[in-house]
C-alpha positions in Angstrom: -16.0 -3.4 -2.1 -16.6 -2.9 -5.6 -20.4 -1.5 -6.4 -19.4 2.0 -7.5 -21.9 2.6 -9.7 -20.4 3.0 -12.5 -21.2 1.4 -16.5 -18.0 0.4 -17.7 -18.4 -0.3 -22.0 -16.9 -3.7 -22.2 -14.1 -4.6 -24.2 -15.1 -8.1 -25.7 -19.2 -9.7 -25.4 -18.6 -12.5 -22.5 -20.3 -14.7 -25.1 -17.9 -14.3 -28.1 -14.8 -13.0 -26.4 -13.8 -15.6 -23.3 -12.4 -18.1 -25.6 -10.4 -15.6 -27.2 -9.8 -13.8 -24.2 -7.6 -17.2 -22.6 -5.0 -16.6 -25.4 -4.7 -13.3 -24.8 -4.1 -14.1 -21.3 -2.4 -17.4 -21.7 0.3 -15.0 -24.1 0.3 -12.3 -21.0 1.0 -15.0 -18.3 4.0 -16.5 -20.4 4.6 -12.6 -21.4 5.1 -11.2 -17.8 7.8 -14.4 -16.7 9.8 -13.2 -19.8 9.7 -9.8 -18.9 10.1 -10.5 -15.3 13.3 -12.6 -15.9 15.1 -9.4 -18.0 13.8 -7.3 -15.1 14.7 -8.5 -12.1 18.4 -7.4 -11.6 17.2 -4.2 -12.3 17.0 -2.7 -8.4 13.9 -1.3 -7.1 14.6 2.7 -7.4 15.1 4.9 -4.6 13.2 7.2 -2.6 13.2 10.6 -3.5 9.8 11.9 -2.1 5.9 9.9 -2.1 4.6 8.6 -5.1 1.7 10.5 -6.5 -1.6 9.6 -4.6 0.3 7.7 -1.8 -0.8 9.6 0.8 -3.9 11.9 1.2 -3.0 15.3 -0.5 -3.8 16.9 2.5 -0.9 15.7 4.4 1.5 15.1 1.9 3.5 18.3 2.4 3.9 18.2 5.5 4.9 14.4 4.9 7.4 15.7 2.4 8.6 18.7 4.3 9.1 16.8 7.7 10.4 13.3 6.4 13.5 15.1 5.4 13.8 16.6 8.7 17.7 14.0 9.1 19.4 11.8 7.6 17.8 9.0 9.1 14.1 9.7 7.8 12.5 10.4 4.4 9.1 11.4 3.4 8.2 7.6 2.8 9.1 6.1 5.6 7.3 9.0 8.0 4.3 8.2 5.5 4.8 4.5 6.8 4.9 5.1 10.1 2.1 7.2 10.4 -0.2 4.9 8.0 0.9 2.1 10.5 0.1 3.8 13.4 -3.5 5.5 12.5 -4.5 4.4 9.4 -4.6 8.6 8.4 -7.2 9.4 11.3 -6.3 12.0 12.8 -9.1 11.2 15.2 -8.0 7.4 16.4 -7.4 7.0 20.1 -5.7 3.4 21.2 -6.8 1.5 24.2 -3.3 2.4 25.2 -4.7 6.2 25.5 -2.4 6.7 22.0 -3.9 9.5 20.4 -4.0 11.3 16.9 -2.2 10.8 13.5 0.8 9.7 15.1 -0.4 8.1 17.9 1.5 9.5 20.8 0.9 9.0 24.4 0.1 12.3 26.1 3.6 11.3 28.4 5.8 11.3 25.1 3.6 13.6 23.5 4.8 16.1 26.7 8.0 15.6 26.0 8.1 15.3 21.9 5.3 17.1 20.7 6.3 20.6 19.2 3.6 23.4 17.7 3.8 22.8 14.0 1.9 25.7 13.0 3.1 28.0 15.4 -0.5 28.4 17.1 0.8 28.5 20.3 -0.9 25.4 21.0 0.9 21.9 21.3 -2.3 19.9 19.8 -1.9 16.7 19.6 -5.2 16.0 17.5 -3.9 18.4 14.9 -2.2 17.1 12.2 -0.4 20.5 11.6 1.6 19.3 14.9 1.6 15.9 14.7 3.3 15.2 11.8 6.6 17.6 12.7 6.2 15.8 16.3 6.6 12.3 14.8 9.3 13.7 12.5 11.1 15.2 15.6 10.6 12.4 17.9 12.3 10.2 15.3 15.1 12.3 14.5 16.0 12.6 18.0 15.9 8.9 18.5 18.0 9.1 15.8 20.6 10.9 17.3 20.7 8.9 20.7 21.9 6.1 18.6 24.2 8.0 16.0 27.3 6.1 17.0 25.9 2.5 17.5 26.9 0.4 14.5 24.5 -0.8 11.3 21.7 1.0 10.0 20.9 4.7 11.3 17.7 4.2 10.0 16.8 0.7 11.2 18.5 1.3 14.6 16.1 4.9 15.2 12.8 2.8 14.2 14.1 -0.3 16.7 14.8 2.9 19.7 10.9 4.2 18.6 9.8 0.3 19.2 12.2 -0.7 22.4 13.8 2.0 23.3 17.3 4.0 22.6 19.0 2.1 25.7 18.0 -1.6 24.1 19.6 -0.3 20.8 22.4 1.1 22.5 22.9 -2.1 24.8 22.7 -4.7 21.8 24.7 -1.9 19.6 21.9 -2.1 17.0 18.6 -3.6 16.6 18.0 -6.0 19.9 17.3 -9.6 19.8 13.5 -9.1 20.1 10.9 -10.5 17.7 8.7 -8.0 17.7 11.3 -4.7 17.3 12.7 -7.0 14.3 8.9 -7.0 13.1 9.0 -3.7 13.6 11.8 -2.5 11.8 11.0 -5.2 8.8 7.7 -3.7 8.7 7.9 0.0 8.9 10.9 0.1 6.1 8.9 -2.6 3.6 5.2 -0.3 3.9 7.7 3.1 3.1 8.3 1.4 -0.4 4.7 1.4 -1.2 4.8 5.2 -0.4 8.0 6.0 -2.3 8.1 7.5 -5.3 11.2 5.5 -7.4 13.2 6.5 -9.8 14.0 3.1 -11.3 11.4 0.3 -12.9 9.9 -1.0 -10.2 10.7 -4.9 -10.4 8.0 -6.8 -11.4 6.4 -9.7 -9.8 6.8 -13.5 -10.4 3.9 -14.2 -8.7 1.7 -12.2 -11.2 1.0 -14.2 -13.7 -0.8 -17.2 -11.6 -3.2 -15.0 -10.2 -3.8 -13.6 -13.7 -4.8 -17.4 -14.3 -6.7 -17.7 -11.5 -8.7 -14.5 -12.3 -8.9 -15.1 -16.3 -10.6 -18.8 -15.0 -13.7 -16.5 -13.6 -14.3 -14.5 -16.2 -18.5 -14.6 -16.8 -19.0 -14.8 -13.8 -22.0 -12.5 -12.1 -20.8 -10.1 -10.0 -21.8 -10.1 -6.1 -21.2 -7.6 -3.9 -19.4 -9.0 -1.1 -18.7 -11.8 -2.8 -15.5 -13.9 -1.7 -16.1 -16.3 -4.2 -17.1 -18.9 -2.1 -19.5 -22.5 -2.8 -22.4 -20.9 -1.2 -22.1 -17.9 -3.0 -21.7 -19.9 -6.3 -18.3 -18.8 -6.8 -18.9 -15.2 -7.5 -16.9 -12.1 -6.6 -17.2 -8.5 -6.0 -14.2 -6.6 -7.0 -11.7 -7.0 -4.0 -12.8 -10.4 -3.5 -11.5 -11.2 -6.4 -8.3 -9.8 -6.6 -7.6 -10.7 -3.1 -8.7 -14.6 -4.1 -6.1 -14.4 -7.3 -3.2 -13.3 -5.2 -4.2 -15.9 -2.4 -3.4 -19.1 -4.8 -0.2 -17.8 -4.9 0.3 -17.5 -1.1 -0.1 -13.7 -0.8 -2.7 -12.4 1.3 -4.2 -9.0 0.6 -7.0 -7.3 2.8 -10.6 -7.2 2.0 -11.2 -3.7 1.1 -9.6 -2.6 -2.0 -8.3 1.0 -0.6 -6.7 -1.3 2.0 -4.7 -3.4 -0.4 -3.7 -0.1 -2.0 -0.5 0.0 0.0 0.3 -4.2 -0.5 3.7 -3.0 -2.7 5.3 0.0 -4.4 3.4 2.0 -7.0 4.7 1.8 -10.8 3.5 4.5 -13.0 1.0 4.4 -15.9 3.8 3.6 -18.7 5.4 1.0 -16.2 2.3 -1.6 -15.5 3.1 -4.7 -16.0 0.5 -8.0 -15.9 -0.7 -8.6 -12.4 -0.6 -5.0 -10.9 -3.7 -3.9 -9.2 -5.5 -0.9 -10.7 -7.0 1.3 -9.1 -10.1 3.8 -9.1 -11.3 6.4 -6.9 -13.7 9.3 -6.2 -10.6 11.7 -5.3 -7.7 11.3 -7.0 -5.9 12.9 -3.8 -6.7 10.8 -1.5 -6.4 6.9 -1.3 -9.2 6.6 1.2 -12.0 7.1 -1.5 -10.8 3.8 -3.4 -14.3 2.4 -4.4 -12.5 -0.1 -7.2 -9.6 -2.3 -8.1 -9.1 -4.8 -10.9 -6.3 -6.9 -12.3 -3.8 -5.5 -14.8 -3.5 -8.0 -18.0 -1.7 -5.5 -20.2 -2.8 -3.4 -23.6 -4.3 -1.3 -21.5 -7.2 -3.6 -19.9 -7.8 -5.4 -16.6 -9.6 -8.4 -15.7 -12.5 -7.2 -12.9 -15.3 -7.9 -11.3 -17.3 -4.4 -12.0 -21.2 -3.7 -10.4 -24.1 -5.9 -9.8 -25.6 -6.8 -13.0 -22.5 -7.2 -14.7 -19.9 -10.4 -14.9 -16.3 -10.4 -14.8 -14.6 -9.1 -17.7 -12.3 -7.3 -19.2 -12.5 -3.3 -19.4 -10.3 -0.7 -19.9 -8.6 1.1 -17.3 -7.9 4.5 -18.5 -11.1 6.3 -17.3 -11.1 9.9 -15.5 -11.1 7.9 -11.8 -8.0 5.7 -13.0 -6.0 7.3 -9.4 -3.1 4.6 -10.0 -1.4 0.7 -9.9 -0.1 -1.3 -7.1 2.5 -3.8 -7.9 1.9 -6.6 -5.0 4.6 -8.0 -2.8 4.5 -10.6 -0.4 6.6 -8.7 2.2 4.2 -5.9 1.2 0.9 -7.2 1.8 2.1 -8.6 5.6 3.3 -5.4 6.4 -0.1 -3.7 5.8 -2.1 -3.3 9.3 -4.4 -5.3 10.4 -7.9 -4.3 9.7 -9.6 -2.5 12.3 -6.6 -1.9 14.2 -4.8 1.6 12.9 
């Protein structure tokens, strides 16, 4: 991922500039510990609908008018649930015979699915129905387990994974590994859909992969390039950032609209060193990615931009600038594996 085709100006000649460019960084590395360690009781903001971009605009208000649909959900978290599950294709069908957005199975899908557009069809390829279905298949797991003690929230995703009689048996999330996945999973991805109202907290794993990514600056660019010794060390743009945030024991995905959703999304005026930044072809809609690069403050990123270029810095406000990821490590392994939404 990263040939997009476009000429990027560049900030500072590789020649002149790397030199240079290391005490700039070396100043942002030491600059993003200090900011961190002011930062970090400040809480991580609450949801109060999806962040801009988070989700593709074309389902977003259903997202947003369904996700309040009780006390137990919010916008985010259906977001999650549905990115989890499909990956946005309305289109995916499981082995399992789960089908659509949501991924029911046609025997739930009898029982839970509802006509969202009043159609008079129950479709469960249409995401006009499937959204509301997931919504109301949640909220009535929800109320099943109402009076069983902890979480609402976490006890209505662990009745969606095992089952409203194992929640109501263990009186809250059962003893299994993979319901505990679930909930732990579903709730992290929903904060890389929220929209806060705090400063997101910053990373302390930031500034290392700034250091590893400053330390390949001039490098050629290679499409597909993970940076390995028969590749002569060279990167294409998602190779690179996810080899920065590997030395520091995160790993993202491959494709940079996949790492997209490794963390919550800070806004323009809130990047700090190490975000990821973003660019895509349609600003409403996080599946046409085609870019990501490594926020080092002052308005530049470190990145590895088209064939015939080298690493560098560049600036990132340009028109396809569609927003920042700020990675977490409970983020990135909550992302779905590739290939299997």
């Amino acid at each position: 991922m990263g040939e997009d085709g476009r000429v990027r100006k560049v900030w500072l000649g590789v020649s002149v500039g790397i030199g240079v460019c290391f005490s700039f960084v070396v100043l942002l590395v030491l600059g993003t510990y200090l900011v961190a360690a002011n930062l970090a009781g400040g809480g991580g903001g609450t949801s109060v609908g999806l962040a801009k971009g988070a989700v593709p605009a074309s389902y977003a208000p259903l997202i947003q008018r369904y996700g309040n649909s009780c006390p137990a959900l919010n916008p985010a978290l259906l977001a999650a649930q549905l990115y989890q599950e499909s990956g946005w294709n309305a289109k995916a069908q499981s082995p399992a015979n789960a089908k659509g957005l949501a991924q029911f199975i046609p025997a739930t899908w009898a029982s839970h699915g509802v006509d969202g557009d009043k159609d008079g069809k129950r479709d469960i390829w249409n995401p006009n129905d499937a959204i509301p279905s997931a919504a109301a298949y949640d909220c009535s797991l929800a109320k099943y387990v109402k009076d069983v003690p902890g979480n609402l929230t976490h006890n209505m995703l662990a009745s969606y994974n095992a089952g409203a009689y194992a929640v109501l048996k263990y009186k809250g999330v059962p003893p299994y590994r993979e319901t505990q996945n679930y909930v732990k999973t579903i709730t992290t991805l929903a904060k890389s859909f929220e929209a806060p109202t705090q400063t997101v907290q910053p990373s302390r794993q930031s500034a290392a992969a700034i250091y590893f990514a400053q330390k390949q600056l001039g490098k050629p660019y290679l499409w597909g390039g993970n940076g390995t010794p028969d590749q002569d060390g060279r990167f294409d743009c998602s190779g690179l950032t996810k080899a920065a945030y590997k030395t520091v024991g995160i790993e993202l995905p491959r494709v940079a609209n996949d790492q997209w959703n490794a963390g919550p999304h800070p806004k323009r005026d809130e990047l700090l060193p190490g975000d990821l930044v973003f660019f895509a072809y349609d600003l409403d809609d996080p599946r046409s990615i085609h870019h990501v690069g490594i926020y080092v403050g002052g308005g530049k990123m470190i990145n590895a931009p088209y064939t015939g270029a080298v690493i560098r810095f560049d600036p990132i406000d340009s028109p396809d600038y569609i927003g920042a990821t700020r990675v977490t490590q409970d983020g990135a392994k909550a992302l779905p594996e590739p290939g299997t939404a």
